[in-house]
N, C-alpha and C positions, 0 to 999 in steps of 0.2 A: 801629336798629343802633347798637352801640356799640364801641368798643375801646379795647385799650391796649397798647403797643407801649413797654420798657422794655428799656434796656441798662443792664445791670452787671458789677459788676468785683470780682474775689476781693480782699480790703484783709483782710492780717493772719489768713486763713484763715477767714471771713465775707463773703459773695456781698453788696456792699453796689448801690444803684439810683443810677446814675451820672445818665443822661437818661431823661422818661419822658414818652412823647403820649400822651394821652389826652381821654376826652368828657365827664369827670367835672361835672358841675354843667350838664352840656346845654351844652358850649364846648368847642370845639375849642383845646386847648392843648400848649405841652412846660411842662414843670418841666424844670428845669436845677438838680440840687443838687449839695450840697459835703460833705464830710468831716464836718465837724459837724452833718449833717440839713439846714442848711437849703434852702431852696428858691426860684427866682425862677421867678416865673409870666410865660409868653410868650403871649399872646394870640394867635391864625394869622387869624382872619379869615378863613374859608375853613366853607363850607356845608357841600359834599359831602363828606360821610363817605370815600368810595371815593377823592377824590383825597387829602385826608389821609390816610387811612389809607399810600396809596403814598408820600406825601412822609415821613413819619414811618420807614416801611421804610428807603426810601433814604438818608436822612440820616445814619440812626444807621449804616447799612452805608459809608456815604463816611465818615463823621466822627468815628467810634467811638474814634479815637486821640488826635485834638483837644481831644475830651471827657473821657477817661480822664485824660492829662495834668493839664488843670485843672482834675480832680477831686481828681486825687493832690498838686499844689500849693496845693489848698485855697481855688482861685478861684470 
């Protein structure tokens, strides 16, 4: 199994990828990027697919404003 679980936000009238979990390279991780593409890689530490998968859900659904925010501030 694999997945990916990614919020974004309309910047300037283009859908840009704000936060994004995924299993890309066989790891459970988020990217957190920023206005200029880049990206900090969070490592989770976490096996099971199914409980990531639901942290990832949740997070972006609680946190989605947090993120937009210092996305749009360029943090």
């Amino acid at each position: 199994m694999a997945f990916t679980v990614q919020y974004e936000t309309l910047v300037k009238g283009e859908w840009r990828p704000v936060v994004r979990y995924d299993t890309a390279h066989r790891v459970v991780h988020k990217d957190i990027l920023d206005l200029k593409g880049r990206e900090k890689k969070v490592l989770l530490g976490i096996s099971d697919l199914r409980e990531a998968l639901l942290l990832a859900d949740e997070d972006i659904k609680t946190n989605w404003r947090q993120y937009k925010d210092r996305f749009l501030r360029g943090r």
